[in-house]
N, C-alpha and C positions, 0 to 999 in steps of 0.2 A: 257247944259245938258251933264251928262257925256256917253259917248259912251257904249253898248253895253257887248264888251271886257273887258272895264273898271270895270263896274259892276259885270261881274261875277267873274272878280279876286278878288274884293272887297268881293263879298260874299262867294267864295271860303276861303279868309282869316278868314273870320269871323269865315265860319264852321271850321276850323283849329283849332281856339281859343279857341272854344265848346269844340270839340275833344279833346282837350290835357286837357284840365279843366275833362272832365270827365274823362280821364284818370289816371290826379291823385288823380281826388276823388276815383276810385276802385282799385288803389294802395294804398291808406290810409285805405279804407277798407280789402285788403289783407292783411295788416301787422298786422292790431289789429286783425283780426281773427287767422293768424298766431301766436300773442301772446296769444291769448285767448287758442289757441290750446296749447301751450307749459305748461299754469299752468292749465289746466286742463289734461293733460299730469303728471305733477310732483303730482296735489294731488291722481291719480289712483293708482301712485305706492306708497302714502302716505299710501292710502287706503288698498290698498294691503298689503303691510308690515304690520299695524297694524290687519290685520286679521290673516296672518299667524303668528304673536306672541300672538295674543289672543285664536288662534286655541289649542297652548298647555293648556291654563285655563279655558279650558271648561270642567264640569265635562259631564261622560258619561252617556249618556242615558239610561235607566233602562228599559229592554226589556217589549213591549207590550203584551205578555203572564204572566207573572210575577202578583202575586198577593199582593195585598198590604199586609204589616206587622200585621194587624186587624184580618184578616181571618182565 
């Protein structure tokens, strides 16, 4: 039977093995969120951009007081 000592350096390694294993699962995890961020990043300013060139092709609004042509 193994000694006492033994054992818990035994499961001290094990926790170790855990630990680092989760560790780079939430480093996997921060790099694809990282990437997630950067194109969702680049289509705001896609986004962007086509609003302010669409902002010139907007016809203007015909003021709320204003009566229609009919009248």
């Amino acid at each position: 039977m193994k000694n006492s000592t033994e054992q818990r350096l035994i499961d001290i390694e094990l926790k170790l093995v855990s630990l680092e294993d989760t560790v780079q699962s939430l480093n996997e995890q921060v790099y694809e969120q990282g990437r997630q961020l950067d194109e969702l990043r680049a289509l705001c300013r896609l986004l962007v951009a086509r609003l302010e060139e669409s902002a010139g092709h907007v016809p203007a609004v015909a003021a709320v007081d204003e009566r229609p042509p009919h009248y």
